[in-house]
Wavefront OBJ file of the C-alpha trace (Angstrom):
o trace
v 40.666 -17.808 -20.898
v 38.854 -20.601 -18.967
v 39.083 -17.698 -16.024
v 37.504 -15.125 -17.705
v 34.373 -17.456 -18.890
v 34.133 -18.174 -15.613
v 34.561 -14.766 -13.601
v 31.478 -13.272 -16.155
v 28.685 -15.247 -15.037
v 29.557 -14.829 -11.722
v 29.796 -11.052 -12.163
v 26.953 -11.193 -13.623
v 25.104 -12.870 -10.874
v 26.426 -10.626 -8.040
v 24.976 -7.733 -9.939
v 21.949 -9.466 -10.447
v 21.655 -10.285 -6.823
v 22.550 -6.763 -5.462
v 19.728 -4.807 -8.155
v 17.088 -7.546 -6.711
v 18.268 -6.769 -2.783
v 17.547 -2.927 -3.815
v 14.575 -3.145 -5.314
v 12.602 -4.655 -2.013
v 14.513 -2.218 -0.202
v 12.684 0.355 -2.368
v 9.639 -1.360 -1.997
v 9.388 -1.378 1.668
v 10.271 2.399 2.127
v 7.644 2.463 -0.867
v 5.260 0.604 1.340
v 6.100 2.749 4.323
v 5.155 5.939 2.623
v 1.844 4.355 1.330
v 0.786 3.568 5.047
v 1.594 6.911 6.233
v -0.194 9.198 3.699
v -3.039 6.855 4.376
v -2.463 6.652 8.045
v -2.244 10.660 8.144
v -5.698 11.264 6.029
v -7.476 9.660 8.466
v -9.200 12.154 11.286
v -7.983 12.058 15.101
v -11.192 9.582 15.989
v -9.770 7.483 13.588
v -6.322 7.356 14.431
v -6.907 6.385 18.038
v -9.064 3.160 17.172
v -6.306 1.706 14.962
v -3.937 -0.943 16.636
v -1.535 -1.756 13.500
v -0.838 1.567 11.716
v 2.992 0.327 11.029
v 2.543 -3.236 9.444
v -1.361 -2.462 7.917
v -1.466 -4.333 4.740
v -1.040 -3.013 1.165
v -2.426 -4.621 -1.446
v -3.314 -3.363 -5.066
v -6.935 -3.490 -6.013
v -8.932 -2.341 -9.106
v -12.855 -2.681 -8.576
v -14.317 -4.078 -12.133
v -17.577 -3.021 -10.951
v -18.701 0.329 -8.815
v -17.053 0.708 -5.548
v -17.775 3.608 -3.757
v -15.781 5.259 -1.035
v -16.397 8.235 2.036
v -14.110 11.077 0.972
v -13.664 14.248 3.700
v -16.889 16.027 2.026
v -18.559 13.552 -0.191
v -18.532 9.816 -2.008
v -16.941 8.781 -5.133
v -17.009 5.863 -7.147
v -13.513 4.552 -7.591
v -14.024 1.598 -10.449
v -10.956 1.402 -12.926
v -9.005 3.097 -10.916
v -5.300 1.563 -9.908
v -5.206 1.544 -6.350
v -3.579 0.488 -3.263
v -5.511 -0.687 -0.507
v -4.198 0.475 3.083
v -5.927 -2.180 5.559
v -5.755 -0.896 9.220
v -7.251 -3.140 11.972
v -9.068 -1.385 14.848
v -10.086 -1.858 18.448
v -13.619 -1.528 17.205
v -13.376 -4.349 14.298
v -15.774 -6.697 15.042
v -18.415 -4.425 15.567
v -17.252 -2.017 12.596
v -14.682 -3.189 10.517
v -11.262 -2.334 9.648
v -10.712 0.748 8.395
v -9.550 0.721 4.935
v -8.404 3.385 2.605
v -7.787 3.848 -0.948
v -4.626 5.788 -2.312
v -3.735 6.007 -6.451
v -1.315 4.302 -7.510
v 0.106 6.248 -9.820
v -0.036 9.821 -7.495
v -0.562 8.222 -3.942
v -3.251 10.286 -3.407
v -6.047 9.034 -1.253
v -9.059 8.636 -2.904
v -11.273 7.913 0.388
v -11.969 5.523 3.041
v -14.575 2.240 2.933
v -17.548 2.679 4.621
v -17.676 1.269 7.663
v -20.945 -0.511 9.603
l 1 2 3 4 5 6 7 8 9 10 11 12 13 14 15 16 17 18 19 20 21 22 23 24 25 26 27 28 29 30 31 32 33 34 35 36 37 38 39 40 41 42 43 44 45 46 47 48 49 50 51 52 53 54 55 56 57 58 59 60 61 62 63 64 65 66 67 68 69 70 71 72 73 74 75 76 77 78 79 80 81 82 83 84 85 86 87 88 89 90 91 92 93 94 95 96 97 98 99 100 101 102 103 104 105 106 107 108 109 110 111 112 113 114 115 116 117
C-alpha cells in the first residue's frame, strides 16, 4: 500500500513533466512558422537588409488605440486585433528601423508591415 501512494504522485509528476517539455517544443516550431510566413511576405529589397530572420522576436501585441500598418497595396488600421509581432533587425536600422510585421493570431495571416522612416 505505502508503494502504491507513493508510485502515484510520482507518475503523476513524470506525466506532468513530459506534457510541459511538449508544449515548448510546440511552441518553438510554432514560433518558427510565425517568423517564416512573416519573413516570406516581405519583398526581395526587404529580405536582403535583414540580418536575424531565424531568431527575430515574437511577441503578442494588441494596439488599444489606432495603429496603422503598409499592406502590399494599401494601409490598414490594425487596433483590437490579436497579433504577433515579427521584429527583424536590418543592416539599415539606425537610419530606418527594424522592420516589423504584423501576423493574426488566430489565422497567421499577415496583416502588414510598420512603417518605416
Amino acid at each position: 500500500l505505502m508503494k502504491s501512494i507513493i508510485k502515484a504522485p510520482l507518475l503523476i509528476l513524470f506525466f506532468m513533466l513530459i506534457l510541459i517539455g511538449c508544449n515548448s517544443t510546440i511552441s518553438d516550431k510554432n514560433n518558427n512558422e510565425i517568423r517564416e510566413i512573416a519573413y516570406n511576405w516581405l519583398d526581395d529589397a526587404s529580405k536582403l537588409e535583414i540580418t536575424n530572420s531565424d531568431t527575430a522576436s515574437i511577441e503578442k501585441v494588441v494596439f488599444e488605440s489606432n495603429h496603422f500598418v503598409a499592406t502590399k497595396i494599401d494601409s490598414i488600421d490594425i487596433r483590437n486585433i490579436k497579433t504577433y509581432r515579427v521584429n527583424f533587425n536590418t543592416s539599415n536600422g539606425d537610419l530606418l528601423g527594424n522592420i516589423v510585421v504584423y501576423l493574426d493570431e488566430d489565422t497567421l495571416n499577415v496583416l502588414g508591415i510598420d512603417f518605416r522612416e
